[in-house]
N, C-alpha and C positions, 0 to 999 in steps of 0.2 A: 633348197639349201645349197650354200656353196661347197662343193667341195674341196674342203682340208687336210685330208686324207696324205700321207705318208706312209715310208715303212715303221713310223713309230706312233704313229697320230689316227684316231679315228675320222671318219665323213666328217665331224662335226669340230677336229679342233683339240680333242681331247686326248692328252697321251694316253696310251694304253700299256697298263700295270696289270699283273696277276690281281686277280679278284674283281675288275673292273665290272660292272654289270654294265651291259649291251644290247642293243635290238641290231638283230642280225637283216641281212637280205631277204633272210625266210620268214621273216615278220615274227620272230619270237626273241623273249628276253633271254639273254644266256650273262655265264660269267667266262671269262677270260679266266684259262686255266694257267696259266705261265708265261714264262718271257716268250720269245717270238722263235717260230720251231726254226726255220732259215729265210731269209731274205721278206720279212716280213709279214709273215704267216703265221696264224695264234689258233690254239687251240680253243673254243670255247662250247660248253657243258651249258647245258638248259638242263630245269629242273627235275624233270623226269631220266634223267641219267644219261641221255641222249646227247648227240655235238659233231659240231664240224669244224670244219678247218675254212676260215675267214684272214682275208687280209684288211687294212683301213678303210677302204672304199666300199665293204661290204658289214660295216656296222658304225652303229651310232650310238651316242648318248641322249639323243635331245631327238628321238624321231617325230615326225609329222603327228597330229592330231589324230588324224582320221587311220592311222594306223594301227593305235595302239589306244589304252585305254589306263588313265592312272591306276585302276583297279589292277590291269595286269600287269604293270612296273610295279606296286607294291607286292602284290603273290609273290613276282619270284625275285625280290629282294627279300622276300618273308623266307622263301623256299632255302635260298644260301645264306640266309641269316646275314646279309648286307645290308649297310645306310640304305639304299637304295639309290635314284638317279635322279640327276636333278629334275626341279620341278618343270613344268611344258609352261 
Protein backbone atom coordinates (compact mmCIF):
# COMPACT_ATOMS: atom_id res chain seq x y z
CA UNK A 1 0.00 0.00 0.00
CA UNK A 2 1.24 3.40 -0.73
CA UNK A 3 1.66 5.46 1.77
CA UNK A 4 -0.96 8.66 2.12
CA UNK A 5 -0.67 9.31 5.42
CA UNK A 6 -0.53 12.92 6.83
CA UNK A 7 -1.22 14.94 9.92
CA UNK A 8 -4.94 14.67 8.76
CA UNK A 9 -5.06 11.66 6.51
CA UNK A 10 -4.80 8.02 7.19
CA UNK A 11 -2.07 5.18 5.47
CA UNK A 12 -4.56 4.84 2.97
CA UNK A 13 -5.81 8.32 1.89
CA UNK A 14 -8.62 8.80 4.15
CA UNK A 15 -9.23 11.79 6.30
CA UNK A 16 -9.53 11.07 9.72
CA UNK A 17 -12.85 12.35 11.52
CA UNK A 18 -14.11 11.45 15.09
CA UNK A 19 -15.95 8.08 14.85
CA UNK A 20 -13.88 7.00 11.86
CA UNK A 21 -13.36 3.14 12.21
CA UNK A 22 -9.74 1.95 11.83
CA UNK A 23 -7.26 -1.04 11.76
CA UNK A 24 -4.45 0.21 13.86
CA UNK A 25 -0.58 -1.03 13.68
CA UNK A 26 -1.55 -3.54 16.38
CA UNK A 27 -3.69 -5.30 14.00
CA UNK A 28 -7.05 -4.48 15.62
CA UNK A 29 -10.27 -2.43 14.66
CA UNK A 30 -10.61 0.72 16.72
CA UNK A 31 -12.71 4.07 16.43
CA UNK A 32 -10.99 7.49 16.29
CA UNK A 33 -12.22 9.18 19.38
CA UNK A 34 -11.69 12.90 18.45
CA UNK A 35 -9.99 15.66 16.54
CA UNK A 36 -6.38 15.25 16.57
CA UNK A 37 -4.72 15.49 20.41
CA UNK A 38 -1.49 17.82 18.98
CA UNK A 39 0.47 17.57 15.94
CA UNK A 40 -1.44 14.78 14.51
CA UNK A 41 -1.94 12.39 17.10
CA UNK A 42 -5.67 10.58 17.67
CA UNK A 43 -6.92 9.07 20.06
CA UNK A 44 -8.46 5.65 19.14
CA UNK A 45 -10.91 3.12 21.46
CA UNK A 46 -11.13 -0.62 20.35
CA UNK A 47 -14.17 -2.34 21.37
CA UNK A 48 -13.35 -3.81 24.58
CA UNK A 49 -12.73 -0.30 26.17
CA UNK A 50 -9.11 -0.33 25.57
CA UNK A 51 -6.91 2.38 23.03
CA UNK A 52 -3.97 4.14 21.99
CA UNK A 53 -2.71 6.97 20.70
CA UNK A 54 -1.83 6.55 16.80
CA UNK A 55 -0.77 8.93 14.15
CA UNK A 56 -1.78 8.42 9.96
CA UNK A 57 0.84 6.19 9.18
CA UNK A 58 -0.09 3.79 11.99
CA UNK A 59 -3.79 3.20 10.81
CA UNK A 60 -5.80 2.36 7.86
CA UNK A 61 -9.19 2.05 6.47
CA UNK A 62 -8.75 -0.49 3.70
CA UNK A 63 -6.01 -2.95 5.53
CA UNK A 64 -4.35 -5.88 3.60
CA UNK A 65 -6.41 -9.13 3.36
CA UNK A 66 -4.39 -11.40 5.25
CA UNK A 67 -4.62 -9.12 8.09
CA UNK A 68 -7.81 -8.88 8.91
CA UNK A 69 -11.00 -10.58 8.33
CA UNK A 70 -14.45 -9.05 6.98
CA UNK A 71 -15.97 -10.90 9.94
CA UNK A 72 -13.74 -8.75 12.30
CA UNK A 73 -14.45 -5.13 10.45
CA UNK A 74 -18.00 -6.00 10.92
CA UNK A 75 -17.80 -6.95 15.01
CA UNK A 76 -16.50 -3.94 15.71
CA UNK A 77 -18.49 -1.70 13.60
CA UNK A 78 -21.21 -3.77 15.35
CA UNK A 79 -19.42 -3.04 18.63
CA UNK A 80 -19.67 1.07 18.04
CA UNK A 81 -22.66 0.72 16.32
CA UNK A 82 -20.83 2.23 13.06
CA UNK A 83 -21.43 1.81 9.02
CA UNK A 84 -18.65 0.12 9.30
CA UNK A 85 -15.36 0.31 6.52
CA UNK A 86 -15.36 0.06 3.26
CA UNK A 87 -15.41 -3.11 1.67
CA UNK A 88 -11.62 -4.93 0.84
Amino acid sequence: MQDRSDKTHALCGTRIVPGLLVFTNDCRWGKVLHDSLSDGWYNVEYPDGTGGIYNGERMTTTPAKELTSAEEREAAAAAFDSPGAPPF
